[in-house]
LOKOLVEX-511671 format. One record per residue (C-alpha): residue in three letters; x, y, z. Coordinates in steps of 0.5 Angstrom, whole numbers, plus 500, padded with zeros to 3 digits. Last residue first. Layout:
ALAXYZ ...
//
This chain:
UNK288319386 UNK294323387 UNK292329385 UNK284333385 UNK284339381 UNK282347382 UNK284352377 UNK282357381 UNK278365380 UNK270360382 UNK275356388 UNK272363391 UNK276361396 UNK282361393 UNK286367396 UNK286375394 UNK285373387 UNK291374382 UNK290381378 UNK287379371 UNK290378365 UNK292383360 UNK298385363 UNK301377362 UNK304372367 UNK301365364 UNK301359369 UNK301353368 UNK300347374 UNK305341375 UNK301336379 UNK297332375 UNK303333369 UNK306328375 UNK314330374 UNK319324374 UNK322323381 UNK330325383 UNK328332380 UNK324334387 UNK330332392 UNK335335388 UNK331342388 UNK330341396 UNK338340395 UNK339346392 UNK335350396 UNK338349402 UNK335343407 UNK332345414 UNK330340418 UNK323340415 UNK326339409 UNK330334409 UNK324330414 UNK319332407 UNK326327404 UNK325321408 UNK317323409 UNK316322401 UNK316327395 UNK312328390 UNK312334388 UNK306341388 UNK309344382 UNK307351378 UNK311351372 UNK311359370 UNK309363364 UNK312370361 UNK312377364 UNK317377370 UNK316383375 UNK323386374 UNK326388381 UNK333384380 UNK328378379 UNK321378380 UNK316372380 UNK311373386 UNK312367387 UNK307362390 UNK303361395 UNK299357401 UNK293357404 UNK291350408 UNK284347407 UNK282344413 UNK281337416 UNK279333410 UNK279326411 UNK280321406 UNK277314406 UNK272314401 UNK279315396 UNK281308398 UNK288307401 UNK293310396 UNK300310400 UNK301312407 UNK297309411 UNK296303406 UNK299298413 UNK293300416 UNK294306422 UNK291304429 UNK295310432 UNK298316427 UNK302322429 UNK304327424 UNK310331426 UNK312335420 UNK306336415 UNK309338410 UNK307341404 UNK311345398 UNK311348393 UNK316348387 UNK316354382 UNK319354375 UNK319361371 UNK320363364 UNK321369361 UNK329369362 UNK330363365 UNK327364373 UNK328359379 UNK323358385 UNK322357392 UNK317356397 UNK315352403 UNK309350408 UNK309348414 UNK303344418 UNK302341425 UNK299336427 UNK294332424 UNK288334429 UNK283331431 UNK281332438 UNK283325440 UNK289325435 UNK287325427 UNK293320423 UNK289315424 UNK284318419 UNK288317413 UNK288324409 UNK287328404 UNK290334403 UNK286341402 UNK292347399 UNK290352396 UNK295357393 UNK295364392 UNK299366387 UNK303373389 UNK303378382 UNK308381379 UNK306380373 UNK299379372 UNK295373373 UNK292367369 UNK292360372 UNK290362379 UNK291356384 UNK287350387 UNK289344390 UNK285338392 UNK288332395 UNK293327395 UNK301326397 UNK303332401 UNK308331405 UNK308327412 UNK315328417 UNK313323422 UNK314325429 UNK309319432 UNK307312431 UNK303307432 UNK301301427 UNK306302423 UNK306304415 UNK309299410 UNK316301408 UNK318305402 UNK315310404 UNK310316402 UNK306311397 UNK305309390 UNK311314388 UNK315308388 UNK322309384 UNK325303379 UNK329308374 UNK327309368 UNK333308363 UNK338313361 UNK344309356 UNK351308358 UNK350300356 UNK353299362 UNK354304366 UNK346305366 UNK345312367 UNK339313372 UNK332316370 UNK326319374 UNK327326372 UNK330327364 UNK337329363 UNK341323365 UNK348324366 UNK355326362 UNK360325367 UNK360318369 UNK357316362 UNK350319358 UNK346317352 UNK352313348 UNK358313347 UNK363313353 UNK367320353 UNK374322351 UNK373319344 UNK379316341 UNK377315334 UNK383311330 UNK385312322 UNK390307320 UNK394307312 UNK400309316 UNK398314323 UNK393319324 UNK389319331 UNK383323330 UNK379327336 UNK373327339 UNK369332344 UNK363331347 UNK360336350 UNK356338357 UNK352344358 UNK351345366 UNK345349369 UNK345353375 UNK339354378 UNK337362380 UNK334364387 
//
């Protein structure tokens, strides 16, 4: 799945006429403009000063909006818990990757049960280089009884961890050629709107465009090194002993 980069210039030239020397920029000065936009995640271009600034985004919670009371068919992205994945493996290799959410009890129905759950991968390669994005959803969660926290950071105590869910990453191979080099593993942020997205079938670019609208968590991202010298992926990580393993979102 390859991800199409844009290099953007600006170009100037020089009016000469008598005894005067005028720039006339085709482009706004400054960090960025309409059509020059910001290059890191989690900016937006102020049209004014035509400079990147952090944009005003909650990644507190799944939703912008207080949880209600009862509800049902909510798409629910991984927001916290424990993941774990081999960071050393060799190339060509399948990354199992464990996926254990934490979350509110209210959303467990009479027989305890979350709901469903669906899993997502993707990536894109530049040369020995590799970004990976995976992705968890719960997509049609119920919840009854929930506090207004219920899709935000509730205390710790109160996780419930229903089941550990294996999921994966790669393996890195394009046009036949196992990748030797390193990839970026990244387990995003993502609300319910945009885990609903993708849920119902959103294209590739578009869950890439969902993921980048949000500064990237170092909590989150997991670094792989894909080398001969390494050892092979383990089947899983249930042995968490073979697995990085680390809590997000706490």
């Amino acid at each position: 799945m390859a991800l199409g980069k844009l290099n953007v210039f600006i170009a100037g030239g020089f009016l000469l006429g008598v005894g005067i020397v005028a720039c006339a920029p085709t482009e706004d000065a400054g960090d960025c403009s309409a059509t020059a936009p910001c290059p890191n995640r989690g900016e937006v271009c102020d049209m004014v000063l035509f400079q990147c600034v952090a944009e005003d985004l909650d990644v507190d919670s799944t939703s912008d909006k207080p949880a209600p009371t009862s509800f049902t068919d909510v798409a629910l992205p991984f927001f916290r818990g424990k993941v774990c994945m081999p960071t050393r493996i060799q190339p060509g290799d399948t990354i199992p990757v464990k996926v254990s959410p934490c979350l509110n009890p209210c959303l467990m129905d009479p027989q305890g049960n979350p709901g469903g759950y669906t899993f997502k991968k993707q990536y894109t390669c530049s040369g020995s280089y590799c970004e990976a994005a995976v992705i968890q959803i719960y997509g049609k969660a119920a919840g009854s009884g929930c506090a207004a926290d219920a899709f935000g950071k509730f205390d710790k105590a109160q996780c419930f961890y229903k089941e550990d869910i294996s999921a994966s990453a790669g393996p890195f191979i394009i046009n036949g050629d196992k990748i030797r080099g390193n990839a970026s593993i990244e387990i995003p942020f993502l609300t319910n709107d945009d885990a609903a997205e993708i849920r119902d079938g959103a294209s590739v670019d578009t869950v890439w465009s969902l993921i980048k609208q949000y500064p990237q968590s170092d909590e989150r991202v997991f670094s792989v090194s894909m080398d001969g010298a390494n050892p092979a992926a383990p089947a899983d990580c249930s042995d968490e002993s073979k697995c990085d393993c680390r809590e997000i979102g706490f």
